[in-house]
N, C-alpha and C positions, 0 to 999 in steps of 0.2 A: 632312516639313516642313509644319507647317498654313499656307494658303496667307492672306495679310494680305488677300485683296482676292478680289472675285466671278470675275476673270476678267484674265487679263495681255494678251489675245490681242484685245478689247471692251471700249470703256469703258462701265461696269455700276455702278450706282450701290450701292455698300456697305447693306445695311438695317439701319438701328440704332433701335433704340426710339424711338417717337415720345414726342418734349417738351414742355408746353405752357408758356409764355412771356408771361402775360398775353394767354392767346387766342390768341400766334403761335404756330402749328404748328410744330416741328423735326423733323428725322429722317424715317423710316418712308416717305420716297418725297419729301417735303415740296420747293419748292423751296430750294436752295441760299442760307439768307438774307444778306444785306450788314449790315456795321455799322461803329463808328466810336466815336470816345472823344473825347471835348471838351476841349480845353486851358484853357481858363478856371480860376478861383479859384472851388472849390465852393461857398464864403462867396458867392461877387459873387452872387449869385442872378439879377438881370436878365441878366447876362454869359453867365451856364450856360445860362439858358434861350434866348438868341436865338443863340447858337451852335447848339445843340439842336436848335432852328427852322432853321437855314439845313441839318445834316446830314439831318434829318427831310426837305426838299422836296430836297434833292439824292435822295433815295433811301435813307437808313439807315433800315432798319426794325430795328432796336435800338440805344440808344445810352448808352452806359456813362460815366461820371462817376465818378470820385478820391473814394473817403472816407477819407482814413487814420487820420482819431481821431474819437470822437463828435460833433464839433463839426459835422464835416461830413455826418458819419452825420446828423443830427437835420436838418440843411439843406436834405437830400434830399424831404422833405415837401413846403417852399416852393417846390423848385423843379418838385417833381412836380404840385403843387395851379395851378403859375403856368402851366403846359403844357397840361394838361388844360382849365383856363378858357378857354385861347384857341383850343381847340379839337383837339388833339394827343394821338394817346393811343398815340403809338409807347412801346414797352417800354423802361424805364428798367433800366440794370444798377448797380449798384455795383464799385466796384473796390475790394479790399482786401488789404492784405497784412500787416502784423504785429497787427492788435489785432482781437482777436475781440468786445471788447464793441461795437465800431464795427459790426462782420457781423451782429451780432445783432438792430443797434437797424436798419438799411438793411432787413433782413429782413422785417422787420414793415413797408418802406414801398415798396419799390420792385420790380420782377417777378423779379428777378433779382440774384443777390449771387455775384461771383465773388473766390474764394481760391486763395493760393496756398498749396499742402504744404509750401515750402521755406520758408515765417516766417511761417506762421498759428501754429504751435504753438512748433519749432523756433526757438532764435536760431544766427545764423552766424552765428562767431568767426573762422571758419577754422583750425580746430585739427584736427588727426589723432587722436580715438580708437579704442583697443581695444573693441568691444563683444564680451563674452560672449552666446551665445545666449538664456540666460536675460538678460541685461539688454539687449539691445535688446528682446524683448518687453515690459519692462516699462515701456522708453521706447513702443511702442505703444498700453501701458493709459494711460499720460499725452496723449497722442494721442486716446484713447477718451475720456476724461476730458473734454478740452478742447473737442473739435471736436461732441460729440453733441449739445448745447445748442442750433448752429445749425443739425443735422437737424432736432431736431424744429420749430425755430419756423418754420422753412420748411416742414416738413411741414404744420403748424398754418394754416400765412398761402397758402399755395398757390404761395411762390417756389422758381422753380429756383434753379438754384447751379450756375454751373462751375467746376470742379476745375481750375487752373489751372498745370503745371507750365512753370518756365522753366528752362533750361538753366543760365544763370548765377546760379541761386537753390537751387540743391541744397542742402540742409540737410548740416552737419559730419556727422549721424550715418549720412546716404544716403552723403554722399560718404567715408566712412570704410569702406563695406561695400561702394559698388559703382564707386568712384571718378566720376571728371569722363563718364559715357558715358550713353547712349541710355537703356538698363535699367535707371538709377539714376532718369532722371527717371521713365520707367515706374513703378517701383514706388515711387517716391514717391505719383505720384498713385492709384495702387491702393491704398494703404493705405488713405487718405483713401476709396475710392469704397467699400471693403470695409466700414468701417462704416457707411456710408450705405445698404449694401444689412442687414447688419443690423437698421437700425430702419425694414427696409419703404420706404426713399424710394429713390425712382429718379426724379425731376427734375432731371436731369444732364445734363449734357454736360461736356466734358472737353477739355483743348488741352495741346501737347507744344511750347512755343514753344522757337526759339531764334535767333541770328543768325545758324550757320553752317546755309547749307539742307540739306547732307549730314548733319547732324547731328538739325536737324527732323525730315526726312522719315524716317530711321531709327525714330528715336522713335515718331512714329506709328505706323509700320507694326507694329511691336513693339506697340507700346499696342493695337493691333487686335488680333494675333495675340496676347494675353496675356487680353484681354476672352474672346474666342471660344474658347479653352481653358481658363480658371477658369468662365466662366459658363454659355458656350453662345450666348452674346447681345454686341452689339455697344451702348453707348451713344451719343448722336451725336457731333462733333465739329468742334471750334472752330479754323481752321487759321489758319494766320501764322507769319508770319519776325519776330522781334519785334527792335527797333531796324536795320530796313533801311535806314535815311537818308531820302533825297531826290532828287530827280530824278531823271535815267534811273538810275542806280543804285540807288535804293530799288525802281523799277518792277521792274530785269528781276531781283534777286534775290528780291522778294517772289513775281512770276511766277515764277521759278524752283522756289521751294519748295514752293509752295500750287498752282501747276498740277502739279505732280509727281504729288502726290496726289488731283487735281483727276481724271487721266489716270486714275490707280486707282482711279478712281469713290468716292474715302474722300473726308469733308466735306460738312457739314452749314450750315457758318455759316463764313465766311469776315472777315477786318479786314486791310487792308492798314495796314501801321504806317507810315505816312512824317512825316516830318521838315518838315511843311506842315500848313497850317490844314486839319482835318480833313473838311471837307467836299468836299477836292479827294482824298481816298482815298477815295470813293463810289464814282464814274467809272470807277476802276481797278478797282474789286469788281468793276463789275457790267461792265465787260468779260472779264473774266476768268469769270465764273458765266456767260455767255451763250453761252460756247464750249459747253456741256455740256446743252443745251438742243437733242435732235435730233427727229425725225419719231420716230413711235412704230413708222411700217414698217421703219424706216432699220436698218441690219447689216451689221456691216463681213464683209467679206470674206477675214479671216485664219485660216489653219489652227489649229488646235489644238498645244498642245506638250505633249508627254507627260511631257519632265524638263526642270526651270530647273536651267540650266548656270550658276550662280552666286548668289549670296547676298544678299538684299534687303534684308539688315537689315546688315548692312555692307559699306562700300566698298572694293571693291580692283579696281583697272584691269584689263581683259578683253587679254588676253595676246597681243599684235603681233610681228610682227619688223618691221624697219625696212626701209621703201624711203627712200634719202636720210634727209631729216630728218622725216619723216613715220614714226610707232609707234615701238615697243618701250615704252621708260619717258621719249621725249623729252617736253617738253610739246607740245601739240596746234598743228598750225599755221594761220591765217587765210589763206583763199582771197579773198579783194577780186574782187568783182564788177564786171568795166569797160566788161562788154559792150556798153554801150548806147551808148557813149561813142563819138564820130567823131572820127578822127584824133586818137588821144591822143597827147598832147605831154607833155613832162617835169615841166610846172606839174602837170595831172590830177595826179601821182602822189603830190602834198600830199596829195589829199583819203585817203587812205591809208598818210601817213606819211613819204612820204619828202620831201625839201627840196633841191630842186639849187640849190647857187652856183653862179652862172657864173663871177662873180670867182674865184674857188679852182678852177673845176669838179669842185667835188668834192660829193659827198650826203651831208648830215645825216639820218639816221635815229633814229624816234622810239623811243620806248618801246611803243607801239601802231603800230607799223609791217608792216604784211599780208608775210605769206612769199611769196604768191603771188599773181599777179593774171590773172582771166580774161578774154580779149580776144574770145572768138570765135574769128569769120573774121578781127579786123585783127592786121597787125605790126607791131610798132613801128621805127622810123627812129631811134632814136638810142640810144645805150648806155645801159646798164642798173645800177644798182647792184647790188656784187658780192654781195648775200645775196638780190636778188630774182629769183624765176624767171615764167617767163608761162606758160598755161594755153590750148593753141587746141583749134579742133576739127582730125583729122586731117590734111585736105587743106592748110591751113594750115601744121599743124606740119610737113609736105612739103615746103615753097614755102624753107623754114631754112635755110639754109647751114650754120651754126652749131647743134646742137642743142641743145648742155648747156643754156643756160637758157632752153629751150624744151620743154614735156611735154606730148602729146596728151591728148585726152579722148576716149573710146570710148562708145559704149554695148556691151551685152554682146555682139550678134550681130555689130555693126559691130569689134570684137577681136577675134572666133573666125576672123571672115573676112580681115582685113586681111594685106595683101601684107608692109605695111611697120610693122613698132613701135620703140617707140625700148629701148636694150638696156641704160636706165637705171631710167626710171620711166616706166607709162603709167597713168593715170587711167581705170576702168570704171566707168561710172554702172550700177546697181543698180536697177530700179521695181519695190518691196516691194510684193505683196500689190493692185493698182490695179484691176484687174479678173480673173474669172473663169479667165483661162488662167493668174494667176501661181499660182493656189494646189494646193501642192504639186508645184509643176513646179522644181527647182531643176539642171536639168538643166547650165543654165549655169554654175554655180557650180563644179561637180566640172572643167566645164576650166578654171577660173582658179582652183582651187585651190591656194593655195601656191606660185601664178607669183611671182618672185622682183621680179617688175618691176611687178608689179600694184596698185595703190590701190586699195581699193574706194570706190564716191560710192555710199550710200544715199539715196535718197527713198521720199517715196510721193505719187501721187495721191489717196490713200481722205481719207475725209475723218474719219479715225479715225489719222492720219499715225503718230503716234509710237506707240501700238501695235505698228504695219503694221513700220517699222523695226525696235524691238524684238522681236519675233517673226524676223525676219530675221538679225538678231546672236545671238539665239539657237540657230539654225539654223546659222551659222557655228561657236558656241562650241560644241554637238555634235558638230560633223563636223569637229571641231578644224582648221578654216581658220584662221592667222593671218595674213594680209593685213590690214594698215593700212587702218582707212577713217575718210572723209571724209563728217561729215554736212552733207546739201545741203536745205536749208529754202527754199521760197520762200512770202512775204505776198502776199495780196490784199487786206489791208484798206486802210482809207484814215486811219484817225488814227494821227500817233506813238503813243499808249499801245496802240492795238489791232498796231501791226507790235510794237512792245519786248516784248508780252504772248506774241503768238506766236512769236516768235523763241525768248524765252528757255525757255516752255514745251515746246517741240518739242523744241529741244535741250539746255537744262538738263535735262528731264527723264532722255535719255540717259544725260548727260555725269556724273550727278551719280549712276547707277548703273556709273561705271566705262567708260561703251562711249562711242568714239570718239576717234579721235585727230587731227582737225581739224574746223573749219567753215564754211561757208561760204553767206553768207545773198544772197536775191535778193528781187526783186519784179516781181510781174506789170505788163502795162504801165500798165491801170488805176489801179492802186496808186503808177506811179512818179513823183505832182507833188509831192512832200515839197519842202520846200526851207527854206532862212534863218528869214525870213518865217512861217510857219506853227511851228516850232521854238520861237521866241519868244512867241509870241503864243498857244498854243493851253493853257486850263482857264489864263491867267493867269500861269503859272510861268514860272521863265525857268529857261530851256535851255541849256546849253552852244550856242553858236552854232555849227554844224555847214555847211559848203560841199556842200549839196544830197545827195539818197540815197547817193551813194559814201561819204561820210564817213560819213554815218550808222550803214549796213548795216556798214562799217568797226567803228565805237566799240563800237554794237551787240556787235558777234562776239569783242570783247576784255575788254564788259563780262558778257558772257556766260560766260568763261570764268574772270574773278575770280570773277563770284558765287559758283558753282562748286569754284571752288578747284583750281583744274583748271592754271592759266597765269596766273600774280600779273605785273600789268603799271603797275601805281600802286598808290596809297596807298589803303588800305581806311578807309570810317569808317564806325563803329558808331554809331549815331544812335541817340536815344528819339525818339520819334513828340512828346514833350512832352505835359504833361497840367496839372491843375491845382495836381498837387505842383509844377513847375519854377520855378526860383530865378533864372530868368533867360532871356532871348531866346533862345529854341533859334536859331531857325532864324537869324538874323542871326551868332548866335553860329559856327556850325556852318558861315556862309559866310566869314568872317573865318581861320575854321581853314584849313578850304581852299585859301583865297586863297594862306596862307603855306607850306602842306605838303604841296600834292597831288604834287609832285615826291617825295615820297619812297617809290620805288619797292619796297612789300613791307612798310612800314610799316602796321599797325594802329593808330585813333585811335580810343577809345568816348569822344563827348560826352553825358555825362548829365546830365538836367536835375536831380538831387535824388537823396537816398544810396539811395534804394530802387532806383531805379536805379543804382548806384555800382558799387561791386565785385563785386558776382555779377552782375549783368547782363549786364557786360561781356565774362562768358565768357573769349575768348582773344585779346582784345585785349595787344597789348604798351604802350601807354602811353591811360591815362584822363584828363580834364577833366569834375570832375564838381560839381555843384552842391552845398556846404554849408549853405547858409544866404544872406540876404538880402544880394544882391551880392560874396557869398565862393566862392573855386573851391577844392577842395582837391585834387589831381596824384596821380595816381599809377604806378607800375609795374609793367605787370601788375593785382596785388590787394594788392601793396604801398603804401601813404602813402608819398608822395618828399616832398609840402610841402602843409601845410595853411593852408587858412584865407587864403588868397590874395585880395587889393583883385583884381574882375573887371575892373577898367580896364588893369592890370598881367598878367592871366593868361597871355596868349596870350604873351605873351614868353617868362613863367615855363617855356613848355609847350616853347618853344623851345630853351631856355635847359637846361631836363632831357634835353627830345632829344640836345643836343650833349653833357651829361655821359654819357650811353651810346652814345655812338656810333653813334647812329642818323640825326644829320645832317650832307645834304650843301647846301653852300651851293647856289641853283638857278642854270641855266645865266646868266641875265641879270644876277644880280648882278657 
C-alpha cells in the first residue's frame, strides 16, 4: 500500500511542489496559508472591496471572489485596481464553475482562477450513462478541447489555478463510471491536472471538498496516493469541509476534517466554509494552522509500526466486543465530565441532559443526554436516572453499596494490583507514548488483554496526541486486543473556538478513521473559566447559550460525533458559507430553519444560496432549500424538485409542509 502521508506515527509536513501565487509561496515547506471568500455582489465593486479589506486585516492572505459569467469576470479588474490603490495586494482568486470564457477572461486579471471538473466542461443532468471505453476517451479529448485554452493563458499571465473537486458536483460521466465515492472525485480532478501537466504547467494546487468529513478526508488521502504513484510528486493542497454551516457546528466539523489531514501533515492552504461573514472564518484558520507550528528540535516519542492494521482510504469501525453498552457495532457513548463539580445535585445533571421533575419525579431525558458521568472522589445522594451510570475513582467506587450504576476507573498498574474490581465493567486509562518508558513497553496491555470487563481510556500527554493514540490502537489492532475503548481528550486552551478546534481534531481525527467507541472531553484548570457570558460574546456570534464547561464539554462530545457520523443525535444542516451568487439572507435564512427543525433527529437540511450550490452540493442531504432566483426558493428531495419557484416569505412553511408529506416530521415537544 503506498503510504498517503510522510509518517502515521509524526506529524511531518507532506512536500508538495512549491506554488507561486502572485509572489505568495505555496507548498515545498511554505507556511500553511489561511483564506476566505467574500459574499458580496461582484458587481457592487465598493461592497467586494471593503469586505476584502476587513478579511485581508483579519489575516486572509488570499481571497477569492464569485465570477460566474463574464460580467463578473471583467469586474474583477475594478475591484483588483480599487485594492491595490489603497494599498492591498493580498492575492485575489476567482471562483468559477460552469463557463469557461468567464476563467479565461479572470485569467488574465487576478493571481488565481479556481474550477471546478464537475461543470467546467461537463453539464449534470443527473442521468446514468453507458460509456464504452473508446467513448469516454473521447469525452476526454472534449475535456482537452475545452479546458487547454485556460492552461495556456495562465501559463501566458503567470496565474495559478486550483483544480477544484466537490463531492456533490461530480459530473454524470464520473458518476456513471465510479459512482457517488472518493475515487470519482479523484479522478475527476486528475483528469483536469493530467492535461495541465501535458502543456508544461504545474501552478496548481488542488482540493477534494465535501460536507461529509469521512468522505473528504478519503478523498484527499487517495488524491495523494494517486499524485505519488502517476507522478512521483505531490501538488499542494486546498483543504475544507465545504458547506459546514455555523457555529459550533460548522467549527467542530470543519476542525474535524481539515485537522484530520492537518494531523497527516497533508495541506498547504486551508478556508473554513461557515455560514457567517467571512471574516469571522480567519480566526478559525488560523487557530487550527497554529496547532502545526512546533520547535524544529521537538519529536515526538512514538514507535514505529511496521503494518497498518486497517484501511485509510475507507471507513469501517476497528472491531470491539462489548462491555455493557460500550463497542461492538453500538454507537459510541458520552462520558460528561462532573469532576470539578461540589456536591452535585440533580439540577447539575441539566447541564448534561438530563431534566428531573419533581412534580412527576420522574427525568426527562434529552437527545444529547451523556451515558455516563464522572464524579471523581464524590457520590451522589439521590437516585439516578435508570440509563445513567457514574464513573469514580476506585476507593470511591468501594465506599457503594449498590454497584451496577457505579464503574471504577483504573490506571493500568493500579488494575493489575487491585484487591477489588467490579465483575461487570471496569474502566483502564491507557498513557500512549508520553514519555521515554512508554515506548515499546506494552507490557500492560497483554494482561488486560481481552479482559471481558475491561474498557480501555486512551490518552496521551505528547504533545503530538492523536498520533501517540493512534499508534496505540494500532498496536491493539495487531495483537488483535478487542476491548472497547474510550477516548479521553483533555483542552488547555482558553477560547471556545481553540477548546471546539482541539476537541474535535484530537478526536474526530480517530473517530472518523473507525477507532473508538466513546468519548470523553475535559479541561485543565487553567482552561476551566468558559462560561454564558463569554459563549455569547466572543468573535461577535451568537452561541447556543450553554450553562458553563459541563454543558459545553457535553454539546461538544455529541457534536463531535454527528460530525463524524459516528452517533446522529439532531438535525444536520448543510450550509453554503454564501457568496456573491446567493439569492438570499443565508445566514438569517439558515437561523429561521433551525429555529423550526433542529428537533428533528437524523434529519438532513442543505440550505443553498443559489443552483450552483443546489443539487450536487448537497451531496447526501435528504431534503434541500435552495435559492432560484431573486426572492424564489425551489425544495427539494434528496436531488429530486418537490416545488419550485417558491415566494421566500412562504418557503420555510413549504419546507415544512414537504417534511410532513415524507414523513419526516415530528411536531416539537412544546407545541
Amino acid at each position: 500500500m503506498q503510504l498517503y502521508c510522510n509518517s502515521l506515527t509524526s506529524i511531518s509536513r507532506l512536500k508538495t511542489r512549491e506554488v507561486s501565487i502572485g509572489g505568495l509561496l505555496m507548498g515545498n515547506g511554505h507556511p500553511i496559508r489561511v483564506q476566505t471568500m467574500t459574499t458580496t455582489d461582484t458587481m457592487d465593486t465598493l461592497a467586494t472591496v471593503e469586505q476584502s479589506i476587513r478579511c485581508i486585516e483579519a489575516g486572509a492572505e488570499l481571497v477569492r471572489i464569485t465570477a460566474p459569467s463574464k460580467k463578473e469576470a471583467e469586474n474583477l479588474l475594478l475591484i483588483k485596481n480599487e485594492l491595490r490603490k489603497r494599498g492591498y495586494h493580498t492575492p485575489l482568486v476567482a471562483d468559477i464553475h460552469f463557463t469557461p470564457n468567464a476563467a479565461e477572461i479572470a485569467a488574465r486579471i487576478v493571481e488565481k482562477v479556481r474550477v471546478n471538473p464537475g461543470n467546467y466542461v461537463d453539464k449534470k443532468k443527473f442521468e446514468q450513462i453507458d460509456y464504452t471505453d473508446a467513448e469516454y476517451l473521447e469525452e476526454i479529448d472534449r475535456i482537452r478541447e475545452k479546458f487547454t485554452p485556460l492552461v495556456r493563458i495562465c501559463k501566458e499571465y503567470g496565474t495559478a489555478m486550483r483544480i477544484g473537486t466537490n463531492h456533490g458536483s461530480l459530473s454524470d460521466r464520473i458518476m456513471s463510471r465510479y459512482g457517488d465515492t472518493p475515487i470519482g472525485m479523484v479522478e475527476s480532478a486528475m483528469e483536469f491536472l493530467r492535461i495541465a501537466r501535458d502543456e508544461n504547467f504545474h501552478q496548481i494546487v488542488l482540493s477534494m471538498k465535501a460536507s461529509n468529513p469521512k468522505v473528504m478526508v478519503q478523498a484527499y488521502r487517495l488524491l495523494v496516493q494517486q499524485m505519488l504513484t502517476s507522478f512521483g510528486e505531490c501538488y499542494p493542497l486546498h483543504l475544507g469541509v465545504t458547506e459546514a454551516g455555523d457555529g459550533e457546528d460548522g467549527r467542530i466539523k470543519s476542525a474535524a476534517g481539515i485537522g484530520t489531514l492537518l494531523e497527516d501533515g497533508i495541506g498547504d492552504t486551508i478556508r473554513v466554509s461557515l455560514t457567517e461573514d467571512p471574516e469571522f472564518e480567519i480566526p478559525v484558520c488560523r487557530d487550527l494552522v497554529k496547532r502545526y507550528v512546533f520547535p524544529s528540535t521537538e519529536t515526538a516519542l512514538i514507535p514505529s509500526v511496521q503494518k497498518i492494521p486497517y484501511d485509510p482510504f475507507s471507513y469501517q469501525r476497528r472491531t470491539s466486543f462489548a462491555v455493557g453498552n460500550i463497542g461492538q457495532q453500538q454507537v459510541p457513548v458520552v462520558i460528561a465530565d462532573l469532576s470539578r463539580l461540589k456536591n452535585i445535585e440533580p439540577a447539575d445533571l441539566l447541564k448534561v441532559g438530563y431534566n428531573y421533575d419533581a412534580t412527576t419525579d420522574k427525568w426527562n431525558i434529552s437527545d444529547t443526554a451523556a451515558d455516563y458521568i464522572f464524579t471523581g472522589n464524590s457520590l451522589l445522594n439521590f437516585e439516578l436516572p435508570g440509563t445513567l451510570r457514574v464513573v469514580t475513582y476506585p476507593a470511591t467506587w468501594e465506599q457503594v453499596a449498590e454497584h451496577s450504576s457505579y464503574v471504577p476507573l483504573f490506571s493500568t498498574s493500579g488494575y493489575l494490583a487491585a484487591a477489588h474490581k467490579s465483575n461487570h465493567m471496569n474502566i483502564v486509562m491507557v498513557d500512549c507514548f508520553s514519555d521515554n518508558s512508554d515506548i515499546n513497553d506494552f507490557t500492560g496491555l497483554d494482561e488486560l488483554a481481552n479482559d471481558p470487563t475491561v474498557v480501555l481510556a486512551l490518552s496521551s500527554r505528547s504533545r503530538q496526541a492523536m498520533p501517540a493514540v493512534r499508534r496505540m490502537f494500532m498496536e491493539l489492532m495487531n495483537r488483535k486486543i478487542n476491548n472497547p475503548v474510550i477516548l479521553i481528550c483533555d483542552s488547555n486552551h482558553l477560547t471556545t473556538d481553540e477548546h471546539l478546534i482541539h476537541f474535535a481534531t484530537e478526536c474526530g481525527a480517530l473517530l472518523l478513521d473507525g477507532m473508538g467507541d466513546g468519548i470523553c472531553l475535559g479541561m485543565t484548570t487553567e482552561s476551566y473559566a468558559i462560561n454564558s457570558k463569554e459563549q455569547t460574546t466572543i468573535s461577535g456570534r451568537n452561541y447556543v447559550q450553554l450553562n458553563g464547561p459541563e454543558e459545553f464539554m457535553n454539546a461538544t462530545a455529541f457534536g463531535i460525533l454527528q460530525a463524524t457520523r459516528t452517533r446522529i443525535s439532531k438535525t444536520e444542516y448543510i450550509s453554503c458559507p454564501s457568496c456573491g451568487r446567493t439569492l438570499f439572507d443565508l445566514q438569517e435564512t439558515t437561523a429561521r430553519i433551525r429555529k423550526v427543525t433542529h428537533h428533528l433527529k437524523g434529519v438532513k437540511i442543505a440550505i443553498m444560496g443559489c443552483i450552483v450550490n443546489g443539487p450536487g452540493e448537497m451531496a447526501d442531504a435528504d431534503f434541500g432549500y435552495v435559492g432560484s432566483g431573486p426572492g424564489k426558493i425551489t425544495l427539494y428531495k434528496g436531488k429530486d424538485i418537490m416545488k419550485r419557484n417558491i415566494d421566500s416569505e412562504i418557503a420555510v412553511q413549504e419546507l415544512i409542509n414537504l417534511l410532513k408529506e415524507h414523513d419526516a416530521w415530528i411536531e416539537p415537544a412544546s407545541a
